[in-house]
Biopython code that builds the backbone (N, CA, C, O; Angstrom):
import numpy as np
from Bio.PDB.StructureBuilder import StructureBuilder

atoms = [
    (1, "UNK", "N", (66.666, -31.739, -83.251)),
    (1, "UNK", "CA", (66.593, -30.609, -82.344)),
    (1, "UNK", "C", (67.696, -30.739, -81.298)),
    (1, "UNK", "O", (68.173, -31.825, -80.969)),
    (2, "UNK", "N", (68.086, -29.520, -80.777)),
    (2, "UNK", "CA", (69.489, -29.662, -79.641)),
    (2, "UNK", "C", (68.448, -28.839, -78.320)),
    (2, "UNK", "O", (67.618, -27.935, -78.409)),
    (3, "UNK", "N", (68.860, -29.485, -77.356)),
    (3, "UNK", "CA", (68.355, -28.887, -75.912)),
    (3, "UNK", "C", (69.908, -28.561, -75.386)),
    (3, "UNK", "O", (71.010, -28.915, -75.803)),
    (4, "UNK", "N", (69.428, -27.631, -74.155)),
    (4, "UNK", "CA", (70.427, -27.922, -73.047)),
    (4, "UNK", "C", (69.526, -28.506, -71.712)),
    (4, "UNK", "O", (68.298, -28.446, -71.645)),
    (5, "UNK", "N", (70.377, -29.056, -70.722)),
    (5, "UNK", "CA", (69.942, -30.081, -70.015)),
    (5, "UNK", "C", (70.594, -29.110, -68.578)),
    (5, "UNK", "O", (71.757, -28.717, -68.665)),
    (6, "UNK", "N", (69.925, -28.835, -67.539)),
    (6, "UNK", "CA", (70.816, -28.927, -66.255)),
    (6, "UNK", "C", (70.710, -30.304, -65.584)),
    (6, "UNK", "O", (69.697, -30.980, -65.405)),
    (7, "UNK", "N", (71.974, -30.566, -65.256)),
    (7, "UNK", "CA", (72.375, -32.040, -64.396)),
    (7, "UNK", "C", (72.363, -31.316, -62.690)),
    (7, "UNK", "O", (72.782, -30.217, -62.324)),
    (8, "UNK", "N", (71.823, -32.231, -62.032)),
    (8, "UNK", "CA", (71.703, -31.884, -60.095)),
    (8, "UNK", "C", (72.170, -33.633, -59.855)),
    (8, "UNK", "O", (71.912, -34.717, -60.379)),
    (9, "UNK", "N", (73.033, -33.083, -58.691)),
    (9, "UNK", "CA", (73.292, -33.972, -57.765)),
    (9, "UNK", "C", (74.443, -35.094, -58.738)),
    (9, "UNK", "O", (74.376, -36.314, -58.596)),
    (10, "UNK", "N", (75.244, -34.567, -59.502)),
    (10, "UNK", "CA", (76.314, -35.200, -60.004)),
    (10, "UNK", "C", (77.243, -35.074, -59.658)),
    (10, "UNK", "O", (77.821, -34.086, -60.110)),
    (11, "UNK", "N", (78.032, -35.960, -58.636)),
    (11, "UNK", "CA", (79.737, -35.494, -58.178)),
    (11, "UNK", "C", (80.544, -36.038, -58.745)),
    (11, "UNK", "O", (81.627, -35.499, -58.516)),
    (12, "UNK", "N", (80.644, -37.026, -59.533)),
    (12, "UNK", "CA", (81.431, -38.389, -60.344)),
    (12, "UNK", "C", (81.730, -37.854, -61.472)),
    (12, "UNK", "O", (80.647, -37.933, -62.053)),
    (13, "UNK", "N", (82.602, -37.256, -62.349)),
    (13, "UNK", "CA", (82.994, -36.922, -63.554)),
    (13, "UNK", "C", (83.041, -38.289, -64.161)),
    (13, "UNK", "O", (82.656, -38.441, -65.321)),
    (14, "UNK", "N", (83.527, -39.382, -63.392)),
    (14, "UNK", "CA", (83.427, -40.591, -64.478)),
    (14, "UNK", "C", (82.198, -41.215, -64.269)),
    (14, "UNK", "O", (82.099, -42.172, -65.037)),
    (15, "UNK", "N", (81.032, -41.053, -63.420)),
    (15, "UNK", "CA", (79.756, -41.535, -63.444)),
    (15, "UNK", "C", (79.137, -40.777, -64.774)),
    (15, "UNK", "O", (78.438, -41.296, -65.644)),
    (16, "UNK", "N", (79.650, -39.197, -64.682)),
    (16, "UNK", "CA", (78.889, -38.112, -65.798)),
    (16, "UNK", "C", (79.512, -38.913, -66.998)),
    (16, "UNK", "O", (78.652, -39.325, -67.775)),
    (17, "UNK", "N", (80.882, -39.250, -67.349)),
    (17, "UNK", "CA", (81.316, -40.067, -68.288)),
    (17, "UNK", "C", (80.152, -40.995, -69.013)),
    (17, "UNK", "O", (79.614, -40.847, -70.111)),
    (18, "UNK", "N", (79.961, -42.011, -67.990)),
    (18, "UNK", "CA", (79.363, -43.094, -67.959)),
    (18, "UNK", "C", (77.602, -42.617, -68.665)),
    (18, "UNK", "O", (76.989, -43.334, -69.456)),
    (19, "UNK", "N", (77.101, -41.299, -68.136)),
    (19, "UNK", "CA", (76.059, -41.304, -68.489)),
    (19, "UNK", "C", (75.601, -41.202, -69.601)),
    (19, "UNK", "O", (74.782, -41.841, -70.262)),
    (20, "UNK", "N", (76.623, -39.735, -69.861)),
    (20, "UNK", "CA", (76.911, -39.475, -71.444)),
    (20, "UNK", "C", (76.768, -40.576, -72.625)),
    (20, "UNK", "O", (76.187, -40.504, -73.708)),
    (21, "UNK", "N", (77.575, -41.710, -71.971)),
    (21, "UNK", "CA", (77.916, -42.892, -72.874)),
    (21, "UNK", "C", (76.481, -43.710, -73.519)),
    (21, "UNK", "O", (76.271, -44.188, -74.634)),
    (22, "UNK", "N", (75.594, -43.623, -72.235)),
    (22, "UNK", "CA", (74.629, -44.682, -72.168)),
    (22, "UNK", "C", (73.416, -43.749, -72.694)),
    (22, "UNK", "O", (72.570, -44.232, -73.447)),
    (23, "UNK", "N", (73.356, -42.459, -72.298)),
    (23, "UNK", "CA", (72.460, -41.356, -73.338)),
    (23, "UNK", "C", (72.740, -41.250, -74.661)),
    (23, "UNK", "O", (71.747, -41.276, -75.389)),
    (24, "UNK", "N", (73.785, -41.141, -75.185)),
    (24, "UNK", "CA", (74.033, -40.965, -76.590)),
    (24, "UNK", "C", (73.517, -42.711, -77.005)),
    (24, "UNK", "O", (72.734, -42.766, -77.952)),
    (25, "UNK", "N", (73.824, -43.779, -76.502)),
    (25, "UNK", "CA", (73.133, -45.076, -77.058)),
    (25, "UNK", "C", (71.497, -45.291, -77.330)),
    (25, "UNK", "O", (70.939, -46.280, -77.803)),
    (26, "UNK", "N", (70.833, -43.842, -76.802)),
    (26, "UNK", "CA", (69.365, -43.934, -76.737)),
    (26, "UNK", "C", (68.985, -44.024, -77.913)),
    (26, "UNK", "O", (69.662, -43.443, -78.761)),
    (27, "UNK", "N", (67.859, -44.732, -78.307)),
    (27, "UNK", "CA", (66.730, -44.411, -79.568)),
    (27, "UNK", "C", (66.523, -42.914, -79.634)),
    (27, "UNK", "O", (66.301, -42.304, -78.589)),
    (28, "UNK", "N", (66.589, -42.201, -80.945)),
    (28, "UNK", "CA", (66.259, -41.000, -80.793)),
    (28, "UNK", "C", (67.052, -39.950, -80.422)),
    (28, "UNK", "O", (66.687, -38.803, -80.679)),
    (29, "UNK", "N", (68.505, -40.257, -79.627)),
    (29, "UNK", "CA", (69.484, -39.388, -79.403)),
    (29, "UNK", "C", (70.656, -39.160, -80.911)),
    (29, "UNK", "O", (71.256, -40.174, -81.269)),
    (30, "UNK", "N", (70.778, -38.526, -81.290)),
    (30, "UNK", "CA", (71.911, -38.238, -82.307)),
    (30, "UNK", "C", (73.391, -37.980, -81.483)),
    (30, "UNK", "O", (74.420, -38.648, -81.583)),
    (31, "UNK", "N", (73.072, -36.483, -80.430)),
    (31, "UNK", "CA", (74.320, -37.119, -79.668)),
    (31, "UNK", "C", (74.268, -36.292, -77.762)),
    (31, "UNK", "O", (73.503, -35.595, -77.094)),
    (32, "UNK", "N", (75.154, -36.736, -77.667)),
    (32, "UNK", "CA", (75.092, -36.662, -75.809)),
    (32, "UNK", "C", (76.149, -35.484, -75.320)),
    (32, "UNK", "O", (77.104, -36.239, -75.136)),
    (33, "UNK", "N", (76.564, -34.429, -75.045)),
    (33, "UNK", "CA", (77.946, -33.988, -74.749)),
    (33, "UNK", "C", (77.634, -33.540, -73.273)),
    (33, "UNK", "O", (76.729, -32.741, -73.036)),
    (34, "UNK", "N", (78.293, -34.000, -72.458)),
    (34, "UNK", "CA", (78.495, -33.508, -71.266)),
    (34, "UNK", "C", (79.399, -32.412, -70.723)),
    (34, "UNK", "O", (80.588, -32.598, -70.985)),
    (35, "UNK", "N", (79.020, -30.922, -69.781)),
    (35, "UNK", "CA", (80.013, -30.084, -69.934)),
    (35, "UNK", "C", (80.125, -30.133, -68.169)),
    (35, "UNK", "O", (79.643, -29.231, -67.484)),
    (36, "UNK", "N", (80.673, -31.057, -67.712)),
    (36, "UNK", "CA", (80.842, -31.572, -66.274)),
    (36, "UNK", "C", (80.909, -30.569, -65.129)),
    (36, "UNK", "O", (80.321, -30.589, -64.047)),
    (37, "UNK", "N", (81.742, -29.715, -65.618)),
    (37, "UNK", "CA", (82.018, -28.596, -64.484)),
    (37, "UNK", "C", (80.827, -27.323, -64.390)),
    (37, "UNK", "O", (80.498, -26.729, -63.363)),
    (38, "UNK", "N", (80.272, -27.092, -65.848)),
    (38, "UNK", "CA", (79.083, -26.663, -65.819)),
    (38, "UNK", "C", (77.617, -27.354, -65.415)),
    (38, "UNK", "O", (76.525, -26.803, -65.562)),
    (39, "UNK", "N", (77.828, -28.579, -64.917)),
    (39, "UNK", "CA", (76.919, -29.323, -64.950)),
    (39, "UNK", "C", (75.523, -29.035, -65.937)),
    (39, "UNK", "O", (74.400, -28.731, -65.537)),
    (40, "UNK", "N", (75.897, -29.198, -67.100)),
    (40, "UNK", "CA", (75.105, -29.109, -68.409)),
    (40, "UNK", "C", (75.172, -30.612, -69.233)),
    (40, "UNK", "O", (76.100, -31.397, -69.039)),
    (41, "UNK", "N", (74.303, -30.829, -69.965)),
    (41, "UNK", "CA", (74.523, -31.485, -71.118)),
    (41, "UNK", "C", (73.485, -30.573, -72.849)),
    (41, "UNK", "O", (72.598, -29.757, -73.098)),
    (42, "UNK", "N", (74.158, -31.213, -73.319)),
    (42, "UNK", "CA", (73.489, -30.382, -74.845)),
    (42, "UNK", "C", (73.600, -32.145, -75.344)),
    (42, "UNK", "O", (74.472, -32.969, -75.067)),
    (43, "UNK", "N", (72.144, -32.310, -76.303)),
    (43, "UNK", "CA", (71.643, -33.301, -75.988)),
    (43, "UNK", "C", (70.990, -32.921, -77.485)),
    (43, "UNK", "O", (70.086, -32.086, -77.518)),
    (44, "UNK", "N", (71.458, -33.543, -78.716)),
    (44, "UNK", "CA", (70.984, -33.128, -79.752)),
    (44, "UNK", "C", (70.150, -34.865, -80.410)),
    (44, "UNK", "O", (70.700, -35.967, -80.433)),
    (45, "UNK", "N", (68.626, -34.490, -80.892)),
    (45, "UNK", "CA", (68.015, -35.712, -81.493)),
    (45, "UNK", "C", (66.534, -35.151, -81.659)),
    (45, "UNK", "O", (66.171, -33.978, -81.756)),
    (46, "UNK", "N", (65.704, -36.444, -81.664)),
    (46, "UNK", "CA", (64.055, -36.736, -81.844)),
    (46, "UNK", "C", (63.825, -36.481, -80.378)),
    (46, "UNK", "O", (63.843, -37.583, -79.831)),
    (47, "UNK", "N", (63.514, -35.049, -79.048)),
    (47, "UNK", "CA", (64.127, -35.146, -77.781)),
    (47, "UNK", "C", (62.238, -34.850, -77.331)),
    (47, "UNK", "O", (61.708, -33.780, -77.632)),
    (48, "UNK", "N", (61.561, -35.816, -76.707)),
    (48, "UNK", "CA", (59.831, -35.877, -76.388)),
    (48, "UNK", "C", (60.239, -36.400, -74.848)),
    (48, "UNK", "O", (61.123, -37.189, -74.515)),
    (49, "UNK", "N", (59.161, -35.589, -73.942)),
    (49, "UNK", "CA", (59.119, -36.082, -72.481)),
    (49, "UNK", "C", (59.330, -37.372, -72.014)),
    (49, "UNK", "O", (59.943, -37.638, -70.980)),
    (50, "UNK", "N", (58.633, -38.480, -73.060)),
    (50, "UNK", "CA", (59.065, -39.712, -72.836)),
    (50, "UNK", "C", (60.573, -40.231, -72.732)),
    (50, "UNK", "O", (60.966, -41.072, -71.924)),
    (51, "UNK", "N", (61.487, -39.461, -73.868)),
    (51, "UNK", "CA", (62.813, -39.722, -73.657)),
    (51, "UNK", "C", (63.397, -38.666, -73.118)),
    (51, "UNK", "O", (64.542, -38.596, -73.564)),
    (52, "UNK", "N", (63.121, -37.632, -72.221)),
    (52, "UNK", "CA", (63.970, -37.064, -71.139)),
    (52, "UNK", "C", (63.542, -38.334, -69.657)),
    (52, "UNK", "O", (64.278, -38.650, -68.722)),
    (53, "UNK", "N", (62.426, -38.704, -69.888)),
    (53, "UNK", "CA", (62.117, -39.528, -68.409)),
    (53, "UNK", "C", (63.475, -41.179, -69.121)),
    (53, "UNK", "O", (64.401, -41.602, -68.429)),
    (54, "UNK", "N", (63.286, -41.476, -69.905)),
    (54, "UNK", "CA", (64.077, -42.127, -70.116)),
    (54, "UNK", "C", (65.803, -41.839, -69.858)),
    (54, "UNK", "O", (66.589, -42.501, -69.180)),
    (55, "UNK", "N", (66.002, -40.808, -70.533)),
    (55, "UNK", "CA", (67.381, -40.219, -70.145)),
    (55, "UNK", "C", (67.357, -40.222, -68.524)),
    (55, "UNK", "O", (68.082, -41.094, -68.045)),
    (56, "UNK", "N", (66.685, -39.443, -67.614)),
    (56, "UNK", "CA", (66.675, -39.788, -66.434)),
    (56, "UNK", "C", (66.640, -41.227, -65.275)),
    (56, "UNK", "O", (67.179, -41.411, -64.184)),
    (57, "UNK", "N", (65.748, -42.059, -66.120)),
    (57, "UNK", "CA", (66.075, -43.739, -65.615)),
    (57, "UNK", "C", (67.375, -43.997, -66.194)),
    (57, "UNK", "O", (68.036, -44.450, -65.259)),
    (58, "UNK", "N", (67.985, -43.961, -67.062)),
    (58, "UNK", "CA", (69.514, -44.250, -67.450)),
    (58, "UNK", "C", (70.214, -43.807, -66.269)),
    (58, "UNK", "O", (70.472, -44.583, -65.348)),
    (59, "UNK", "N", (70.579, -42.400, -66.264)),
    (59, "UNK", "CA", (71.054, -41.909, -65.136)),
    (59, "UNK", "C", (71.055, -41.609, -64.449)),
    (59, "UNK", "O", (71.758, -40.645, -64.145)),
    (60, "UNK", "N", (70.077, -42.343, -63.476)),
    (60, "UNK", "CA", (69.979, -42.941, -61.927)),
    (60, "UNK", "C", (70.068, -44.477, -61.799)),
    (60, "UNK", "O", (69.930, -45.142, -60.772)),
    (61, "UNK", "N", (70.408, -45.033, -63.441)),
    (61, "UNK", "CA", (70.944, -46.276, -62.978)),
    (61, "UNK", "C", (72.330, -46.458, -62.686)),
    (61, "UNK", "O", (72.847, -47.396, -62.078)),
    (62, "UNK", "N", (72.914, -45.377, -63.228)),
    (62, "UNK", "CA", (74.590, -45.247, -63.095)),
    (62, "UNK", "C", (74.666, -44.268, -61.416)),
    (62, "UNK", "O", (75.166, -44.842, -60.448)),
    (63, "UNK", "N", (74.238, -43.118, -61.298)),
    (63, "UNK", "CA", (74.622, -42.462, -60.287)),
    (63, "UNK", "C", (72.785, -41.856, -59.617)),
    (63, "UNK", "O", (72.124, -40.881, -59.972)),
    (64, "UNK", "N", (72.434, -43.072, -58.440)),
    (64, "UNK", "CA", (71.249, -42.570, -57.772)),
    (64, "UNK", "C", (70.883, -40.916, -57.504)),
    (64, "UNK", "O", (71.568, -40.223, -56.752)),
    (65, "UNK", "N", (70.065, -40.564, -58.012)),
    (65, "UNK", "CA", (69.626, -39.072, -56.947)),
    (65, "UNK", "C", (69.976, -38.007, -58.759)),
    (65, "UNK", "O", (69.737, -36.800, -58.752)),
    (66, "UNK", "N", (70.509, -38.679, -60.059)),
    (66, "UNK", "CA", (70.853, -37.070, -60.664)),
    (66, "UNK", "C", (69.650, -37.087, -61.214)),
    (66, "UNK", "O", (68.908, -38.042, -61.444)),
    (67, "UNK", "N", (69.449, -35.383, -61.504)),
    (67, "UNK", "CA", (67.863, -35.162, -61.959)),
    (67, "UNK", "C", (68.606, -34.126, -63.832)),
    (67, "UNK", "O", (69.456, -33.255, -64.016)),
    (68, "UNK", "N", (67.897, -34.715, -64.531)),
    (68, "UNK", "CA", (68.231, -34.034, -65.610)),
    (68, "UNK", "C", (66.965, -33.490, -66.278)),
    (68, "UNK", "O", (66.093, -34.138, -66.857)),
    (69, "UNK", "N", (67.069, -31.631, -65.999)),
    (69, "UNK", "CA", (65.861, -31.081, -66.524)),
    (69, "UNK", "C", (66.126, -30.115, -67.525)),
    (69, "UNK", "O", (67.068, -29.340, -67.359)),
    (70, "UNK", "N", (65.378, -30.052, -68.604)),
    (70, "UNK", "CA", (65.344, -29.109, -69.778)),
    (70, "UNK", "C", (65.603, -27.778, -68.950)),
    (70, "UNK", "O", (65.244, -27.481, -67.811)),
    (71, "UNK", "N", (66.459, -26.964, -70.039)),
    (71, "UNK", "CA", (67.104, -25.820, -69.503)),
    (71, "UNK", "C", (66.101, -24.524, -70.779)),
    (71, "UNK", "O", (66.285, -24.341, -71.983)),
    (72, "UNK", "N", (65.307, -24.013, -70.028)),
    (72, "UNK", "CA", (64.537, -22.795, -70.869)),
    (72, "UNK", "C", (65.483, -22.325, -72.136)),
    (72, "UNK", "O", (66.702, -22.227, -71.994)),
    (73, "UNK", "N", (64.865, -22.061, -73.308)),
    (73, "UNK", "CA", (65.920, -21.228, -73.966)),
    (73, "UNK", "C", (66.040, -20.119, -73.769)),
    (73, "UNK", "O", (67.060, -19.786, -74.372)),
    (74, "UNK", "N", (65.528, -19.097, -73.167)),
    (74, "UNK", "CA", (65.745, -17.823, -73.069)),
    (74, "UNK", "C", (66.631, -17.889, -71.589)),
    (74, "UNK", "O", (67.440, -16.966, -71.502)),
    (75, "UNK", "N", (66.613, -18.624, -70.671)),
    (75, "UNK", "CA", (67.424, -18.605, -69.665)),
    (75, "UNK", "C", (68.837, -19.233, -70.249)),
    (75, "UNK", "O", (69.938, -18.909, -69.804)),
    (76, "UNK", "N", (68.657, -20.054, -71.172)),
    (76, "UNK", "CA", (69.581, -20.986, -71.826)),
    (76, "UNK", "C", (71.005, -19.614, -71.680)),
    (76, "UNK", "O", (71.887, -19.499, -70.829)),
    (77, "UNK", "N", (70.677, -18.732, -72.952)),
    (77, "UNK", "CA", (70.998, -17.554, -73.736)),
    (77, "UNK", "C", (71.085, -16.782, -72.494)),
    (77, "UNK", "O", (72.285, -16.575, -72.313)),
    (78, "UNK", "N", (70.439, -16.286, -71.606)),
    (78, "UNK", "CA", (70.818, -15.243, -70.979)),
    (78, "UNK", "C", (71.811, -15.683, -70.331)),
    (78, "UNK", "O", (72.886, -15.094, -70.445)),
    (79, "UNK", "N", (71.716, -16.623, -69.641)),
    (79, "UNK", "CA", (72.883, -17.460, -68.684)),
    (79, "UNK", "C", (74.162, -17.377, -69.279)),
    (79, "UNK", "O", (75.083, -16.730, -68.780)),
    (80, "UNK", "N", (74.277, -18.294, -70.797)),
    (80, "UNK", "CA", (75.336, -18.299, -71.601)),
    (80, "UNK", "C", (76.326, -16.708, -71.944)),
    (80, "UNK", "O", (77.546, -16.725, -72.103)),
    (81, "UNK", "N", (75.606, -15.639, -71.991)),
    (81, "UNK", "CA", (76.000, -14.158, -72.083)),
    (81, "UNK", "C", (77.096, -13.792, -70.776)),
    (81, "UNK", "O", (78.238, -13.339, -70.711)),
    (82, "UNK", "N", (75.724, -14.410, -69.467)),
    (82, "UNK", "CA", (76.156, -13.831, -68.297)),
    (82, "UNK", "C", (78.085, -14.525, -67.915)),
    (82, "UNK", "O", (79.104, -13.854, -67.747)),
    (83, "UNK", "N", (77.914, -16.010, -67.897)),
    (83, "UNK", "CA", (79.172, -16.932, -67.428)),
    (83, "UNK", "C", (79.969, -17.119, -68.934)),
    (83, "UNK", "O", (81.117, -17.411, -68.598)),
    (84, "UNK", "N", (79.928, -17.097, -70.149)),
    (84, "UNK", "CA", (80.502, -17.980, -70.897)),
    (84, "UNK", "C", (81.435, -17.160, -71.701)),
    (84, "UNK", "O", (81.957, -17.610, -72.721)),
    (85, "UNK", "N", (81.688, -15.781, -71.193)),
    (85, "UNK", "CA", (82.260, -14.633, -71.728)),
    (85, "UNK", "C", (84.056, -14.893, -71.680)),
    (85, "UNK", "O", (84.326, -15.440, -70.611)),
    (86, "UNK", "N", (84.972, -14.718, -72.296)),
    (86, "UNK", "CA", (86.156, -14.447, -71.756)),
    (86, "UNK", "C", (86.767, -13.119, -71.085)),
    (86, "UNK", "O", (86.522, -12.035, -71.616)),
    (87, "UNK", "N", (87.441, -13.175, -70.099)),
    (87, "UNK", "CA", (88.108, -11.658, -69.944)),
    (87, "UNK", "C", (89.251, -11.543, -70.175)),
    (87, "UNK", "O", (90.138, -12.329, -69.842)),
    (88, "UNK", "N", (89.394, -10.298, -70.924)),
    (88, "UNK", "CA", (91.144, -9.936, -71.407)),
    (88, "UNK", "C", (91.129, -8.509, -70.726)),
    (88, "UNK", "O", (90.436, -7.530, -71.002)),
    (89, "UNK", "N", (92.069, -8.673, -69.781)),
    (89, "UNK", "CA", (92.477, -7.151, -69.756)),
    (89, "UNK", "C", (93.447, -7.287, -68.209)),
    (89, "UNK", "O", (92.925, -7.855, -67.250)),
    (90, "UNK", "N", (94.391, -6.907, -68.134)),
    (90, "UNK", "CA", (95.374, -6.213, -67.218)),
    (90, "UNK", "C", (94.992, -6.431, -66.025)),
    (90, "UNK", "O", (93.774, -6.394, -65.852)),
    (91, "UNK", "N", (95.763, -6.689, -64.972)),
    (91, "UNK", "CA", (95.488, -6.562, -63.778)),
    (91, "UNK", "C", (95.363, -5.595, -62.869)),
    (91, "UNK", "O", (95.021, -5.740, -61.696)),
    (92, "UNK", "N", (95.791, -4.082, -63.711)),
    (92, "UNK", "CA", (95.274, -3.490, -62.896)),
    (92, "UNK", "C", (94.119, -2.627, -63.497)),
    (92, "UNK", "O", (94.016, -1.452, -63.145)),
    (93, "UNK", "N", (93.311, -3.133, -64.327)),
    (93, "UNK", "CA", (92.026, -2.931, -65.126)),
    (93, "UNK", "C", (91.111, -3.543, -64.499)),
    (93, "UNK", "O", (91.349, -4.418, -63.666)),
    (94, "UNK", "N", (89.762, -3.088, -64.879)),
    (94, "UNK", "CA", (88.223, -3.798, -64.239)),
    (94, "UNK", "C", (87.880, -4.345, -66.291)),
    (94, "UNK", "O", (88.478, -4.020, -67.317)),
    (95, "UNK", "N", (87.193, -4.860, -66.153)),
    (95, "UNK", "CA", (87.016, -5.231, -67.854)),
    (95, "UNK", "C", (85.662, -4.840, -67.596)),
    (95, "UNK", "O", (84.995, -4.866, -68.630)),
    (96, "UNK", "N", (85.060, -4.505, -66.637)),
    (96, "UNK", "CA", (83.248, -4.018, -66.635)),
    (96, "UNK", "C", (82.319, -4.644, -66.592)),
    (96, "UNK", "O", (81.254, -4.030, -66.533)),
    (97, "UNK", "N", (82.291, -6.205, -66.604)),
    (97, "UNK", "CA", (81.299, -7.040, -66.356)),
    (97, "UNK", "C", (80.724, -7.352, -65.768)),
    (97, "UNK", "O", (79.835, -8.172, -66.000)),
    (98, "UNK", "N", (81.098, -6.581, -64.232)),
    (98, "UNK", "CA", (79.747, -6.906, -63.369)),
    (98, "UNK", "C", (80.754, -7.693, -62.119)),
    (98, "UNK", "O", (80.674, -7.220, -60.986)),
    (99, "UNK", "N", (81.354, -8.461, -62.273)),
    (99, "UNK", "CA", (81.980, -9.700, -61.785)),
    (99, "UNK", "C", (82.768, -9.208, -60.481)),
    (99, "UNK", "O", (83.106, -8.028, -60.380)),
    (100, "UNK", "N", (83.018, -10.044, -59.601)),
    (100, "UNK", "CA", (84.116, -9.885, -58.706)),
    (100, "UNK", "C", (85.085, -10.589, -59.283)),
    (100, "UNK", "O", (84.631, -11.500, -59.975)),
    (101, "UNK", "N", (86.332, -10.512, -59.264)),
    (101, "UNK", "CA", (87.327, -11.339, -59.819)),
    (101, "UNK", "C", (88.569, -11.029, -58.537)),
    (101, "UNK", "O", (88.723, -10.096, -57.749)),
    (102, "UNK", "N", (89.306, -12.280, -58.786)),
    (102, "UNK", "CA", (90.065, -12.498, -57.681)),
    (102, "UNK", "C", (91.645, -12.010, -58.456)),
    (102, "UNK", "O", (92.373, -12.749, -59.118)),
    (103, "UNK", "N", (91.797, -11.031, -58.235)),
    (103, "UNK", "CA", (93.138, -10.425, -59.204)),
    (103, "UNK", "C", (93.852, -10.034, -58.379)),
    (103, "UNK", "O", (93.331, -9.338, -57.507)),
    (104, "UNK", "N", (95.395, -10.316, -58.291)),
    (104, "UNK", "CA", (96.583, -9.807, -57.373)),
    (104, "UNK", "C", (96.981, -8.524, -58.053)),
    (104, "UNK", "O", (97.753, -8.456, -59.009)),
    (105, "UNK", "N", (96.194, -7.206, -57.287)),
    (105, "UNK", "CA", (96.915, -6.311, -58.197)),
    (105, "UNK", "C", (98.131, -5.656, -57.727)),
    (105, "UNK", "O", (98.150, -5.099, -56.630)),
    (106, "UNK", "N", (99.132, -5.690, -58.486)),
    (106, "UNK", "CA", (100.122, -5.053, -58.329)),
    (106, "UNK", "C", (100.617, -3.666, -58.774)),
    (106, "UNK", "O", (100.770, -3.513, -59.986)),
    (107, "UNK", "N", (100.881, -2.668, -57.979)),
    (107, "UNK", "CA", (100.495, -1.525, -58.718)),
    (107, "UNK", "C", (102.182, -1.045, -58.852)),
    (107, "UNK", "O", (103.058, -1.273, -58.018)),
    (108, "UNK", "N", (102.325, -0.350, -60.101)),
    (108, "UNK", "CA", (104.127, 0.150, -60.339)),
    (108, "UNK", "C", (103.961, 1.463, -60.186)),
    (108, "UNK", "O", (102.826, 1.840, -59.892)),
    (109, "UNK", "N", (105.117, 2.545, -60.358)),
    (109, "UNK", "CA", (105.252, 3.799, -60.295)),
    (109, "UNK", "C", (105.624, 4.158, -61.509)),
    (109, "UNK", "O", (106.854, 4.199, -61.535)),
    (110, "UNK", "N", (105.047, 4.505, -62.770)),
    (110, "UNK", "CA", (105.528, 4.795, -63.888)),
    (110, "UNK", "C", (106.037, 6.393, -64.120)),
    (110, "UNK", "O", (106.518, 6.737, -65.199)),
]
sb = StructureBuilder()
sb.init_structure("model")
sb.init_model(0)
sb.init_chain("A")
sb.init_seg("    ")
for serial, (resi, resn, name, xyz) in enumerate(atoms, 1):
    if name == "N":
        sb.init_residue(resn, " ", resi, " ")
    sb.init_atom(name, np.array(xyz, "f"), 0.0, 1.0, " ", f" {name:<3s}", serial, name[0])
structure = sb.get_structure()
């Protein structure tokens, strides 16, 4: 089975390194991927409350205070729709998504 994971209270990209490393070594983990800047992990194996509390003693032995909690699947999916989109389009276009975007528009006289 694959979860997604939200990570709190992680500032260390090489602590998140480190955790990754020592989660994927778990009984029961197949594999660990950390997406740092999203503070996510996707966390594919045999995945039972006992080994998320485990995953969590791992990583608060590397970096005190991170809390790693199962991420709903339907929030999973809605979330993923909302942020994980690309935008293509012109600067002096809106692409319609809702978004504020920080665009230098420059406007010509055609």
């Amino acid at each position: 089975m694959e979860k997604y994971f939200s990570v709190s209270n992680l500032d260390c990209a090489h602590c998140g390194a480190k955790i990754e490393e020592a989660i994927s070594k778990l009984e029961g983990i197949e594999s660990a991927v950390l997406n740092f800047p999203m503070k996510k992990f996707k966390i594919k194996g045999n995945i039972t409350d006992e080994l998320v509390a485990k995953i969590n003693e791992v990583a608060n032995s590397i970096e005190a205070g991170v809390v790693i909690a199962a991420i709903e699947e339907a929030h999973h999916h809605s979330r993923r729709h909302e942020h994980e989109h690309e935008h293509h389009h012109h600067h002096d276009e809106e692409c319609g998504c809702g978004h504020e975007h920080e665009h230098e528009h420059h406007h010509h006289d055609e």
